[in-house]
N, C-alpha and C positions, 0 to 999 in steps of 0.2 A: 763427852757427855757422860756424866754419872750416870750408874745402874740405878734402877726405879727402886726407890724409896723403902728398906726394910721396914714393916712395925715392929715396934717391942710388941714380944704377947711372952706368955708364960709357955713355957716349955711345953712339948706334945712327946709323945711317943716316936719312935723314925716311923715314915709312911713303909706301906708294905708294898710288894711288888704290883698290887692292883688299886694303887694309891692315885690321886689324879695326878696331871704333870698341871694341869691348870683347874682350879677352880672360881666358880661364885656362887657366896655364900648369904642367903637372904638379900641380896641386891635390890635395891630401889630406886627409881629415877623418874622424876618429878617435873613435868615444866607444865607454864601459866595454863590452866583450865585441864588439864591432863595429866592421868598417871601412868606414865608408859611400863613400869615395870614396877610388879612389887612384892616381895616377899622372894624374888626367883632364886634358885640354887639350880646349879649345872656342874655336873665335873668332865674332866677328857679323864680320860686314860691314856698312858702309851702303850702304843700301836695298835690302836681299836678307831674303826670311822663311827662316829657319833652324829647320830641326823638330828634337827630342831628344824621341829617342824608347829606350823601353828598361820590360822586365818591371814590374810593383811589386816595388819595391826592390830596383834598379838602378840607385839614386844619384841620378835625376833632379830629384827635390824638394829633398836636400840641394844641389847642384849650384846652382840657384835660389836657394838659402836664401845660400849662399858669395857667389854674383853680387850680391846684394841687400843685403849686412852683414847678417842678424840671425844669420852664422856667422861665425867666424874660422877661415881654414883653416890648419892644422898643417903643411901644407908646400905648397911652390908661390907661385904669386904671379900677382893680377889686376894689368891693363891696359888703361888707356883713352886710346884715339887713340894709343900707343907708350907713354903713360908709366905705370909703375908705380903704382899707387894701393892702401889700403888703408881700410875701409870699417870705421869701429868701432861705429856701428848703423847701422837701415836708413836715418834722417832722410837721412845722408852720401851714401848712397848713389841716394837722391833728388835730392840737391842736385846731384850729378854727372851727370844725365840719365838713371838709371834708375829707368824705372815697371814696376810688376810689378801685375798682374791674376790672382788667387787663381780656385781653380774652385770655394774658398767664397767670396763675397762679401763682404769685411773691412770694410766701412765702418761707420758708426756708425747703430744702425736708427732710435734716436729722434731722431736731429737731421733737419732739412727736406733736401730732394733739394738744392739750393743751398749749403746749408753743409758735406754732405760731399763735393761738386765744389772746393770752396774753399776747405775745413780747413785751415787752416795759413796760406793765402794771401789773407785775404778783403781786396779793394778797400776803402780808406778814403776818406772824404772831407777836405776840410780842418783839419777838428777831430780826425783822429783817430779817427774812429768809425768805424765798418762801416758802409758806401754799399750798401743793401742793396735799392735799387732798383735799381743798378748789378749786383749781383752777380745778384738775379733776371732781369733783360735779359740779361745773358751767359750766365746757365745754361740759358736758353729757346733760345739761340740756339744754343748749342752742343747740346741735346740735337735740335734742330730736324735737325743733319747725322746722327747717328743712326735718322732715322725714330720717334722719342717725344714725344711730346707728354704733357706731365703739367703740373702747377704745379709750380712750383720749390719753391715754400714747403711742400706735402705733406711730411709725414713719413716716411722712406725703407721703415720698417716697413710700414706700409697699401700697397706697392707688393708685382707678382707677382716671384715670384726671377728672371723673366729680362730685368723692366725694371731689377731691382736689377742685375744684370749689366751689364745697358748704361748704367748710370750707372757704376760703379766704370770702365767703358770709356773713358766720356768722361773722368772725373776723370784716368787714367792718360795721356788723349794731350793734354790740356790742360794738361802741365808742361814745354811746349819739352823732351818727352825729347830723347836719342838713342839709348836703347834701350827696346822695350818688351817684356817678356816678359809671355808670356801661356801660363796653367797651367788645360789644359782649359776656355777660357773657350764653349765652344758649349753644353756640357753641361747649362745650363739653359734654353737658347734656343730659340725656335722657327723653322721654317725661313724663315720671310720673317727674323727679327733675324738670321738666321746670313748670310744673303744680304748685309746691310746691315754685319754685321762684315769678309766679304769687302771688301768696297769700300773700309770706313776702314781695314783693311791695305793696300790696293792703294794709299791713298791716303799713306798712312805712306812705304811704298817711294819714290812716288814726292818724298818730302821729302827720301829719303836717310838717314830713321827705320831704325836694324837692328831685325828683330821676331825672337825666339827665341821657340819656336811649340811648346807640349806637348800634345801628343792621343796619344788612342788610335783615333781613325775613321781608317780609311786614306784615303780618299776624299777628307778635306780636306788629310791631307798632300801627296799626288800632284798636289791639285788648285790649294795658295799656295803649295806650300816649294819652293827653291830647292836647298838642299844640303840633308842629314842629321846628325847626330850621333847615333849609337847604346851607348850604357851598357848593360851587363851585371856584375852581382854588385859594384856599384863601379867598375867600369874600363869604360877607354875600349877602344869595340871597332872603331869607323869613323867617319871623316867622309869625305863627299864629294856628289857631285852626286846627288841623288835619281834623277833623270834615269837616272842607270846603271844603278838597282835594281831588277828587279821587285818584287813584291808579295813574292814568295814569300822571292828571297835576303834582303829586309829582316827579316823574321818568324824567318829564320832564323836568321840575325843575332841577335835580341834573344833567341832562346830559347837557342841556343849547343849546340841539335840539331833533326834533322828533325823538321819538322812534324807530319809522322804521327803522332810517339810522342804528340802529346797532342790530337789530334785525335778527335773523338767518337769512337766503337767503332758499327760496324754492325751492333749488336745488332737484333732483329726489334724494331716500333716494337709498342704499344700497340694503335696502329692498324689494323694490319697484321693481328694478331693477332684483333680484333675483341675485343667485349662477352663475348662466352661464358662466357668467365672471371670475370666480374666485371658480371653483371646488374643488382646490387644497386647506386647509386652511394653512394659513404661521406660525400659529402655532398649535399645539396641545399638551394638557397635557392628563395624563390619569391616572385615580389613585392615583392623588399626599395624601400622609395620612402622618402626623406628630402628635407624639402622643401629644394626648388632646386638639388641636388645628385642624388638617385638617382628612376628615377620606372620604377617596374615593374620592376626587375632581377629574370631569374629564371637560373640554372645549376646543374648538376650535374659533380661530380668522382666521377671512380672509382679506385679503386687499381688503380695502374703506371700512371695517365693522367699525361701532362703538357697541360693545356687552358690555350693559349693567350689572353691576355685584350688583346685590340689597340685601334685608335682614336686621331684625334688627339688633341693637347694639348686637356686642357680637358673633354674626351670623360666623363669618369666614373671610368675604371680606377681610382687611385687611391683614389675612395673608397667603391670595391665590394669592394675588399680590405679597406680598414678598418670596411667594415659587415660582411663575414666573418668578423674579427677583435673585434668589440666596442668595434673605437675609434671609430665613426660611430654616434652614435644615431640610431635611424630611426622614421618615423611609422606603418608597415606593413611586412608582412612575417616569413615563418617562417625558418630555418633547422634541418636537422635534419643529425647526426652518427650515423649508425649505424642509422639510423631512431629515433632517438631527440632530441625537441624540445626544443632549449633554450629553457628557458621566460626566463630573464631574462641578456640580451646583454649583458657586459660583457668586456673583457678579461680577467679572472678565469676566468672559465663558461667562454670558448673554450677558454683553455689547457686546463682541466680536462677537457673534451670532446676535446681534441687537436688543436686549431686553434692553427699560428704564423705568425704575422706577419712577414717582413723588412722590413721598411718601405723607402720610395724614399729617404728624407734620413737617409744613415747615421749625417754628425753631429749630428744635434740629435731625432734618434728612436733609436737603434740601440746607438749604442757610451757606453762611460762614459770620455771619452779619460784623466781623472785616475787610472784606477784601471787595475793589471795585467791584461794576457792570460789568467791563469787565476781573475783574479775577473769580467773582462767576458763568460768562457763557463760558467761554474755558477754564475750571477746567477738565473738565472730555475730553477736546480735544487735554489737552497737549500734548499726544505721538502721534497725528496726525501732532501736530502743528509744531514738534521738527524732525532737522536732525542734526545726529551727536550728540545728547546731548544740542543743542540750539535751543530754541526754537524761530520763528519769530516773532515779533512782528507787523510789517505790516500784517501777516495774520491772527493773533489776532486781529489787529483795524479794517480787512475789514467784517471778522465776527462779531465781535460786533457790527460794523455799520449796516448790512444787518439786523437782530435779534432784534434790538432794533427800528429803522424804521419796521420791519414787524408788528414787538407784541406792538408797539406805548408804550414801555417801558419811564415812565415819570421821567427824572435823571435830575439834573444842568449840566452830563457829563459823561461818562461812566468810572471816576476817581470817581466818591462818593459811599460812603462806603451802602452797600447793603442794611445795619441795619436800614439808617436810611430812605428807601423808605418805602412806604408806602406798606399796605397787598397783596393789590392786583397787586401793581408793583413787587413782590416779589416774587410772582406766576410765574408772565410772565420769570423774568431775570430766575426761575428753564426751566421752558419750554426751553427757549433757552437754556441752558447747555446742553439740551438733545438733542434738534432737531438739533441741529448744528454736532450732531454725526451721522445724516441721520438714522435714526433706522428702523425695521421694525416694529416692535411692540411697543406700549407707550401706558404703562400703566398707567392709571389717577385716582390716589387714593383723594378723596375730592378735584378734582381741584377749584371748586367756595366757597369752607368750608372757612367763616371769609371774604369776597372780598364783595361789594357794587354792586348794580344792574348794572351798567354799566361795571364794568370789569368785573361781572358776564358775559355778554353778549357776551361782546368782546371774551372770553376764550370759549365759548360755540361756535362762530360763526370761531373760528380757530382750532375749535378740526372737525367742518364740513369741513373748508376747506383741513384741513389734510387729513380725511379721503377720499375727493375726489380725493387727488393726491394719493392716492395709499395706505397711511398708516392702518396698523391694530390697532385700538383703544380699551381699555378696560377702561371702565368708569365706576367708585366708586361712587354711592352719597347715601347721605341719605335724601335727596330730590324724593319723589316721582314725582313729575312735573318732575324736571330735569332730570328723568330715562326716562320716559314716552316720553319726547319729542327730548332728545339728542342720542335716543339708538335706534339700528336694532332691537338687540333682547333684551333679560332679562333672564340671570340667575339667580335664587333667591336662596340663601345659608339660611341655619338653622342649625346651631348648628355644624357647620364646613363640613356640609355636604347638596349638593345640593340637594333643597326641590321640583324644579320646571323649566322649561322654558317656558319662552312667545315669539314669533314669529308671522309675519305675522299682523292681525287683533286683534290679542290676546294682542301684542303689546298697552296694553289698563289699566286707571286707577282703572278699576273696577275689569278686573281679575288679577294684581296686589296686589290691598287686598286681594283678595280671598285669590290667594297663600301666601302673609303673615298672614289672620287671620285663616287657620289653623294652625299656631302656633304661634299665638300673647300670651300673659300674661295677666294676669286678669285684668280685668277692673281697674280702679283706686280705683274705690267707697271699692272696695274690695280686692285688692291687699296689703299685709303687708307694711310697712316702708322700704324704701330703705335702704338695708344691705352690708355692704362689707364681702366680700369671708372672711372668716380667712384663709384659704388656702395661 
C-alpha cells in the first residue's frame, strides 16, 4: 500500500518542538441537509493528551471519522508533522501512525484475542507462514502491561466488553502510532481497567505518542488532558489549556448558554412529597432468582417514583431490568402490574402490561442503525398504529413530530437513518419508541452511559418530567452523582442479590458508599491483575 498522498504546497519553516504531529486545518464536511463540520482546526501535540469535547452532534465523531480517512473532507486540509497528507481509507491512515479506539469495540469477535492484536500484521516465520507461537508470546506479553491475562488463542467473543476494550487498547498502541485517538474508551471499564488505562496514556506521553481523548466524564478530562478543543453545532468554539477552564465555563462552552436553562427544575421530589399519593405501588416484583444471576430480588415502583437501582459492575442491575422486562427468564418469582399477575414473563406480556425496557447496549439491543428516525420510534407502536393489517402513516408522522419536538431529537428529517445521529440523539429516538407506547413503568438501564453533558442533562431533566406526570421510573447508573441526585430511593444489589436500601435523608453520597464498601474489592494497590472468568 502506498503512503497517503503528499500535496505540493510551498515551502514552510521546520515545525518547532511544540509543532502538531497531526493537524486539521479549516476542515469541512458536508452531507445531504447537514453540515457536520465547518470551518474546524485542531492540532495534537506530541506527548500531550488533548480532549474534544462538545454536545452530541457537535461534530466530534465526524471530526475522527476526517482524522482517520473513512471521511474525505470537502474543504480544509490534514497535516502530519508540517506536511500535508490526505487519507483515501482508514488502512492509509494507519499506516501513517494513526490508531483510533472506538467506544464500540470494532474488532473481529470470532477470531482469537491474538489474531485481532495482529490482523493485518501477523509475524511469519521462514516459510511464510504465520509464527503463531510467536504471535501468542507477544500477545501474552503485551496484554501482561494492561493488567489481563487471558489466553491469546480465546475467541474475542467469550471475553466481558471491557476486556474486549482492553484488547482493541493494546492492538491500537501496538502499531508504533504517533497518534492515538480514543472515543469514550472508559465507558465499558471498570474502575481498576480505567486506572490501568491511566497509566498506558501516561505512558504514551511519555513516548511523545499525541493522544486526542473523547469523553464525556469531567473528572478524567481535568484529570489526563492537557489542552481542550471544544465543538458546537459543527464549529470550532476553543482551544486552549484546560487548566484555564473551570468546570463550569467548559459546559458553557459546549451548551453555547447557561447552564441553568437545562439544568433539573426544583420541582418538589417524590420523596419529599411522601407515599400518600400513591400507597398502592404500580409495580411489584418478589423473589425474582435466575440461577447464577438473580437470587431473591424483591422491589416495588410507584407512580411519580424515580427508584434508583445502584451496585457495582457485575452486581445484578442489569439483569433485574431484564427480568422486569421479560428478557431474563427466571426460575422463581412473581411480578405484578396494577395488582395484577403476570402470569406468563415474556417481552410480549410486559409490553402489554406496560412495562419498557431501555436496555444498557444501545447498539446491539435498542436502535435499528439501517433503518430511519421515524421507523426506529413507532417500531414497537406498529400494532397500535395499524387497522386491518395497514398501518397509517399520518399517524406515524403526527407521533414522530410530537417525540422528536418534545426529546429536541437533532435529524436533517425524521427520513435519516438512525446510524448515522449522533450518541445521545440515539438515546432520545429509543425514549421515544417507548414513551410513545404510554407505559407505566420505564425502565432506564444506563440512560446517560456514552452522551455529553448537555444531553446528559436534557435525559435527566425528562426522566423528572416523566416522573411528574405520573410515570414509575427505574434508573440504572453507574454514576454515583447521577443516583444520588436523579433517585427517590436506592436499591443497591450485590452479587445478584439486594444488599441494601436508602430512602428519605439516607438518600445520600456518603451512606451510599457505606453500603457499597461493605462489599467493595481490594484496594487496587493490592488487588491481582484483571482476570477473565474461564467459565
Amino acid at each position: 500500500m502506498a503512503p497517503p498522498e503528499a500535496v505540493p504546497q510551498a515551502p514552510e519553516a521546520a515545525p518547532s518542538a511544540a509543532s502538531a504531529v497531526l493537524e486539521a486545518r479549516s476542515v469541512s464536511k458536508r452531507f445531504p441537509g447537514v453540515v457536520a463540520l465547518d470551518d474546524v482546526s485542531v492540532s495534537l501535540r506530541a506527548g500531550e493528551t488533548h480532549a474534544l469535547v462538545g454536545e452530541n452532534g457537535a461534530g466530534k465523531s465526524t471530526l475522527i471519522k476526517v482524522l482517520t480517512g473513512v471521511y474525505r473532507p470537502d474543504g480544509g486540509e490534514l497535516r502530519m508533522t508540517g506536511e500535508p497528507v490526505r487519507f483515501a481509507r482508514p488502512f492509509e491512515a494507519q499506516q501513517a501512525g494513526i490508531s483510533t479506539i472506538y467506544q464500540e469495540v470494532n474488532l473481529v469477535p470470532l477470531m482469537s484475542v491474538a489474531r485481532n492484536i495482529f490482523l493485518g500484521r501477523e509475524p511469519r516465520n521462514r516459510f511464510g507462514l504465520i509464527d503463531f507461537a510467536r504471535m501468542h508470546r507477544e500477545t501474552g506479553e503485551l496484554l501482561d502491561g494492561f493488567g489481563v491475562r487471558v489466553d491469546p488463542r480465546r475467541p474475542l467473543h467469550t471475553l466481558g466488553v471491557g476486556t474486549q476494550q482492553m484488547v482493541a487498547l493494546a492492538r491500537a498502541v501496538s502499531v508504533n502510532a504517533q497518534v492515538v485517538i480514543m472515543d469514550e474508551p472508559t465507558s465499558s471499564l471498570e474502575p481498576r481497567e480505567v486506572e490501568t488505562l491511566f497509566r498506558v496514556i501516561e505512558r504514551l506521553r511519555g513516548q511523545g505518542i499525541a493522544v486526542l481523548y473523547v469523553s464525556h466524564r469531567m473528572d478524567e478530562l481535568y484529570r489526563i488532558c492537557d489542552r481542550v478543543t471544544v465543538l458546537r453545532d459543527g464549529r470550532h468554539i476553543h482551544t486552549g489549556d484546560l487548566a484555564d477552564l473551570d468546570r463550569m465555563q467548559l459546559v458553557s462552552m459546549m451548551l453555547g448558554r447557561d447552564l441553568s436553562e437545562v439544568r433539573r427544575s426544583g420541582a418538589t421530589s417524590f420523596a419529599a412529597e411522601g407515599h400518600e399519593a400513591a400507597r398502592a405501588p404500580v409495580l411489584t416484583a418478589t423473589g425474582l432468582s435466575s440461577r447464577l444471576q438473580l437470587h431473591d430480588i424483591s422491589v416495588s415502583l410507584y407512580a411519580g417514583e424515580v427508584l434508583g437501582l445502584g451496585g457495582l459492575l457485575g452486581s445484578g442491575r442489569s439483569e433485574t431490568a431484564k427480568a422486569l422486562s421479560g428478557a431474563l427468564p427466571l426460575d422463581e418469582g412473581q411480578i405484578t402490574v396494577d395488582g395484577a399477575p403476570l402470569k406468563r414473563l415474556t417481552p410480549a406480556a410486559a409490553i402489554r402490561a406496560g412495562i419498557s425496557l431501555l436496555p444498557e447496549d444501545r447498539k446491539a439491543e435498542g436502535i435499528v442503525p439501517g433503518l430511519s428516525v421515524r421507523e426506529n420510534i413507532v417500531l414497537a407502536a406498529m400494532p397500535r398504529l395499524s387497522r386491518a393489517g395497514v398501518v397509517s402513516r399520518a399517524k406515524q408522522d403526527r407521533i414522530v413530530d410530537i417525540f422528536m419536538k418534545r426529546l429536541r431529537i437533532k435529524a436533517s428529517s425524521p427520513e435519516q437513518k438512525v446510524g448515522e445521529l449522533s450518541g445521545g440523539n440515539q438515546q432520545k429516538v429509543l425514549l421515544a419508541r417507548w414513551l410513545c407506547l404510554e407505559p407505566k413503568v420505564l425502565l432506564l438501564d444506563e440512560p446517560t452511559r456514552g452522551i455529553d453533558v448537555g444531553a446528559k442533562a436534557e435525559v435527566q431533566s425528562l426522566i423528572d418530567d416523566l416522573a411528574r406526570e405520573g410515570l414509575a421510573v427505574l434508573l440504572i447508573s453507574s454514576d454515583i452523582e447521577e443516583l444520588i441526585e436523579g433517585a427517590d430511593r436506592i436499591v443497591v444489589l450485590r452479587g445478584g442479590a439486594v444488599a441494601g436500601e436508602l430512602s428519605g435523608d439516607d438518600v445520600a453520597e456518603d451512606r451510599l458508599l457505606e453500603v457499597l464498601a461493605d462489599h467493595a474489592p481490594e484496594p487496587a494497590d493490592r488487588a491481582p491483575a484483571a482476570q477473565e472468568d474461564p467459565r
